[in-house]
N, C-alpha and C positions, 0 to 999 in steps of 0.2 A: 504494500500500500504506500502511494506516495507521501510526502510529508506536510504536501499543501491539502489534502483529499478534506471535503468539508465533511466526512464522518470521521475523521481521524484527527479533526482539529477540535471537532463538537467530542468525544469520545475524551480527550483530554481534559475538557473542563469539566465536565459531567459525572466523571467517575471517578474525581479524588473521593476521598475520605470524607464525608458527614455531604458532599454537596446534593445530595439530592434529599437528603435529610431533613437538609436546612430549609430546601423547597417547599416540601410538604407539609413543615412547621408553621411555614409564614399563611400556607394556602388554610391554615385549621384557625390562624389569625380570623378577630371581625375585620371584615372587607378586605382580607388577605394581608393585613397589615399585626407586626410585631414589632415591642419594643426589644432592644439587643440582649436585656436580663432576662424577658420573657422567654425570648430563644434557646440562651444558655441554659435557663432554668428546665427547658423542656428538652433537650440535649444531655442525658445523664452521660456524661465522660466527657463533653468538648470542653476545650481549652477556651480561654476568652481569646486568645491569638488566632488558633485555627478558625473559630467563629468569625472574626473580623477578616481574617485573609481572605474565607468563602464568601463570606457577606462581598467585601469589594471586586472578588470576581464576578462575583454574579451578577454586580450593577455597571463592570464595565463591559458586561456582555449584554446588555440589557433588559437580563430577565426579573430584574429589582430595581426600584428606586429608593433613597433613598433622602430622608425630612430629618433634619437637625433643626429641635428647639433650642436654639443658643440664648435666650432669655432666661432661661433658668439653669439655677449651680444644683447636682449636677446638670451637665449638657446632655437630652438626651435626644438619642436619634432612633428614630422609627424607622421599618424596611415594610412595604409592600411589593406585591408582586404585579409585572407588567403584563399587559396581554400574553406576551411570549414564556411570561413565567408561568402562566394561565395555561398552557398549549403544554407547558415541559408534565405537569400535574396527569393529564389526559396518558401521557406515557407512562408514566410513575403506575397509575390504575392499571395500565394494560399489561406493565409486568407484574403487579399481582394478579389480573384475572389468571395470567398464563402463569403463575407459581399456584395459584390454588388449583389451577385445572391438571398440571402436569407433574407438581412435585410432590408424591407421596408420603415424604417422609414430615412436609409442612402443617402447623398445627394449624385447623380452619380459623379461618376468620371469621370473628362473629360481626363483624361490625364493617359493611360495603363501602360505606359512608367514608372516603376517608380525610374530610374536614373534621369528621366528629369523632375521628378516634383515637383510644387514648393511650394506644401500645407505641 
């Protein structure tokens, strides 16, 4: 595969460590928006670093925006997601239809929904 290929450029940002994680957290946000403690809080093991590393990749990919209230100490900054981050979610769903349909050894999911759920 070459090293410009756009599934091998999209395959690189998408499959480090916690980033589609991080997706799915912001998508369980009201109107898909999360504060950065929220994240971390619902992230059991991420680092505040790796959190912020994925968070800025994902906004200079444009699948996140992201809103700094600088008027208040602390400064906090809010992330929602953009259409396209809206689009990545649709795939997130499609590899679990296709791990609940094909992987035997996975334990079912009770809950389809997956803004609403809590694993």
């Amino acid at each position: 595969m070459q090293e410009g290929c756009t599934v091998n450029l999209t395959v690189k940002y998408l499959t480090k460590k916690w980033t589609l994680l991080v997706i799915l957290e912001l998508y369980k946000g009201k109107i898909h928006t999360r504060r950065f403690g929220e994240l971390k809080d619902s992230l059991p093991g991420i680092t505040s670093k790796v959190l912020s590393a994925r968070l800025k990749e994902l906004e200079d990919e444009g699948l996140v925006n992201r809103r700094v209230e600088a008027g208040c100490f602390p400064i906090k900054s809010e992330y929602t997601l953009t259409e396209s981050g809206l689009e990545i979610v649709e795939i997130i769903k499609g590899m679990k239809r296709w791990a609940l349909k094909w992987k035997i050894d996975n334990i079912a999911c009770g809950n389809q929904a997956c803004e609403q759920c809590v694993l």
